[in-house]
DRENDO-625687 format. One record per atom (N, C-alpha, C): x, y, z; residue in one letter. Coordinates in steps of 0.2 Angstrom, whole numbers, plus 5000, padded with zeros to 4 digits. Example, Ala and Ser with C-alpha at 12.3 -4.5 7.8 and 13.67 -1.06 7.14 Angstrom:
# residues 2
506649725039A
506249785039A
506649845039A
506449895035S
506849955036S
506450005039S
//
This chain:
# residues 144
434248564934X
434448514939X
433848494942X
433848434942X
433048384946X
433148414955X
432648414955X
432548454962X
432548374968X
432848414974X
433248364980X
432748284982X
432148314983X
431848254983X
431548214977X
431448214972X
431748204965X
432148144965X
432748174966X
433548144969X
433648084971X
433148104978X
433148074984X
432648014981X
431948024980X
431547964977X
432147914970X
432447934966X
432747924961X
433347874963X
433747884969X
434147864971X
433847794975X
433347794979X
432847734982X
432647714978X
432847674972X
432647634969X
433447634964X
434047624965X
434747624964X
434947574968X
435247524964X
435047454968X
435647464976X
436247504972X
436647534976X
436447574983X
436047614983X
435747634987X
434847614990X
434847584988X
434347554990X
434147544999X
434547525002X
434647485008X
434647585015X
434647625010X
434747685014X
434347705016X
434247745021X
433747785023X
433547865021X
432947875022X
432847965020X
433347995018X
433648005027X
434048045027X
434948035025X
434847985025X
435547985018X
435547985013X
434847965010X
434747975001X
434748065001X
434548085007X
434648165006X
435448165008X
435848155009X
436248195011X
436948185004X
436748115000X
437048114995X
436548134988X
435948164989X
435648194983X
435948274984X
436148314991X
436348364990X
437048354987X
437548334988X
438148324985X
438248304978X
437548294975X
437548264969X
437548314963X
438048324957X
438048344952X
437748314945X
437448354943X
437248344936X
437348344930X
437448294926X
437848324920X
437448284913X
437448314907X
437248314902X
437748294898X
437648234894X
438048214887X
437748194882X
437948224876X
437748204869X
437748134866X
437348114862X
437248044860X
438148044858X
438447994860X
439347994856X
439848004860X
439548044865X
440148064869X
440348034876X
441048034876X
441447974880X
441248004888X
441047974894X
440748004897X
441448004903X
441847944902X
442347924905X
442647874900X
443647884901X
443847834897X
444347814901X
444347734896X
444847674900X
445647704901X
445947694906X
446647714906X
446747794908X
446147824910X
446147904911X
445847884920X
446047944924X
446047944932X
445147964929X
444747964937X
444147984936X
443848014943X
443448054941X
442848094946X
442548084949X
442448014950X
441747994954X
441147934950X
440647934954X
440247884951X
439747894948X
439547874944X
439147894940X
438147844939X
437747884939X
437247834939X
436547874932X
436447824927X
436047844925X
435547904928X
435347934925X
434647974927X
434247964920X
434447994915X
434147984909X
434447944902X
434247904899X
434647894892X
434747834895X
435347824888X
436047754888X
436547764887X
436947734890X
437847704890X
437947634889X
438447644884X
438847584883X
439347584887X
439547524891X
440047524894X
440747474889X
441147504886X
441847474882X
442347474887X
442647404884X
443347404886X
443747364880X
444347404880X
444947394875X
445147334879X
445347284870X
445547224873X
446347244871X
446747214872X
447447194872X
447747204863X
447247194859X
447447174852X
447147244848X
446947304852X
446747344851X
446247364848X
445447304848X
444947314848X
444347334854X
443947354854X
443447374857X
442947314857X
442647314864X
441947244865X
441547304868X
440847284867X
440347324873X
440347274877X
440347284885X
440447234889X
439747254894X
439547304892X
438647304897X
438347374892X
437747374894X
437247464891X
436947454897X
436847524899X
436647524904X
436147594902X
435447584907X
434947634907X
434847684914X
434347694914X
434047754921X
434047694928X
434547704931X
434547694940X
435247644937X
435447624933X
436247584932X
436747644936X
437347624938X
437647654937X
438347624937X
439147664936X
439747654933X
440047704937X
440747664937X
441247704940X
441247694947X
441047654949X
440747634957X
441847624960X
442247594956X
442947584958X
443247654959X
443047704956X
443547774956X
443347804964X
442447774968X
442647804974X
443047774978X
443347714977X
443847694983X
444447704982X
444647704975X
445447714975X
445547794968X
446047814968X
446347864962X
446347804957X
446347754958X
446747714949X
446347724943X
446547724937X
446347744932X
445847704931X
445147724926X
444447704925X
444747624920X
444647584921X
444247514920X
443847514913X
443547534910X
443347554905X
443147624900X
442747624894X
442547694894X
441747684893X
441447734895X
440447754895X
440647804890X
440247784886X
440147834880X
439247834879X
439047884879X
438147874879X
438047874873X
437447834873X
437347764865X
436647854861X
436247894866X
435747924867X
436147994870X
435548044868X
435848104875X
435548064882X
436148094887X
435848054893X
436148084898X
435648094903X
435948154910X
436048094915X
436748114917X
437048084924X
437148114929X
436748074937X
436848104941X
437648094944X
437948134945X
438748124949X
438848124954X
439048094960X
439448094963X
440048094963X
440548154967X
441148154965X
441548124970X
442048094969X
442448054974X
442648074982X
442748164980X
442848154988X
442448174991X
441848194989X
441248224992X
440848134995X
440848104993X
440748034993X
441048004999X
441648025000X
442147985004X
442048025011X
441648095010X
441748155015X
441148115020X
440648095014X
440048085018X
439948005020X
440447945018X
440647895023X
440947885028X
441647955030X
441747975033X
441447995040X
440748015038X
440448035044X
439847995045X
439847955041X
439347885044X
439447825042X
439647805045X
439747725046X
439247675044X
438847685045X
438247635045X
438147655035X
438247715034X
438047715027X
438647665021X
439247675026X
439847665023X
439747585022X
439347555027X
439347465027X
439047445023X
438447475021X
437847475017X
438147475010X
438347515008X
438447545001X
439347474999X
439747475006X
440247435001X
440047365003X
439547335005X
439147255003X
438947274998X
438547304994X
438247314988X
438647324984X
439347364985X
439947344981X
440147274980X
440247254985X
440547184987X
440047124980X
439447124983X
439047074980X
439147094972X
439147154970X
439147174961X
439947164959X
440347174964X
441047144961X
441047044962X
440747024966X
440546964965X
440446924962X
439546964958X
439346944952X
439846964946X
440247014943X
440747014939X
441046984940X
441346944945X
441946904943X
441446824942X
441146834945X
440746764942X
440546744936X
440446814932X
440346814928X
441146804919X
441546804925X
442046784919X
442146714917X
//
């Protein structure tokens, strides 16, 4: 596991967290799990509930989604400071697409209610992080 400050630097530079201070990039570096995936392996799939959000640390992810006609599109790759699954911390609803990593690649985790535990208790983080939501869901629909 990368040690807290580590984290903490790694997360400041996370376009998502970017706008934070010290002390919040520390309080969601503590909270944060790490996990390891095989080049191939689904890291989250579309139509399955989900854990939390996810942000590169190391490697790559394709991010797929199943069209209707039961084909696969890669709809983004994503590297170190991207991150996915940013929808599963506001709502329980099923993942949106699958991350399969393209490389081996370590992701740091946040899980949804340790996430929610810690907007909960600051307000000022919670504005910050969901206008960064706001403007990235923005740019995706603009982008269709």
């Amino acid at each position: 596991m990368a040690a807290i400050e580590e984290i903490i630097n790694f997360y400041s530079r996370v376009p998502l967290f970017r706008s934070l201070n010290k002390r919040q990039l520390e309080v969601l570096a503590k909270r944060t799990l790490e996990r390891d995936y095989a080049a191939g392996t689904a890291i989250l799939t579309q139509g399955k509930g989900g854990e939390g959000f996810f942000v590169v640390y190391k490697g790559k992810v394709e991010i797929q989604r199943m069209r209707s006609d039961g084909t696969s599109a890669v709809v983004n790759t994503l590297g170190p400071g991207d991150f996915f699954g940013e929808m599963a911390l506001l709502d329980d609803g099923p993942r949106t697409a699958t991350a399969v990593a393209v490389e081996p690649t370590v992701c740091l985790v946040l899980p949804r209610w340790d996430f929610l535990a810690v907007l909960r208790d600051d307000a000022e983080m919670a504005i910050v992080i969901l206008e960064e939501m706001a403007k990235r869901f923005r740019i995706a629909l603009d982008s269709l």
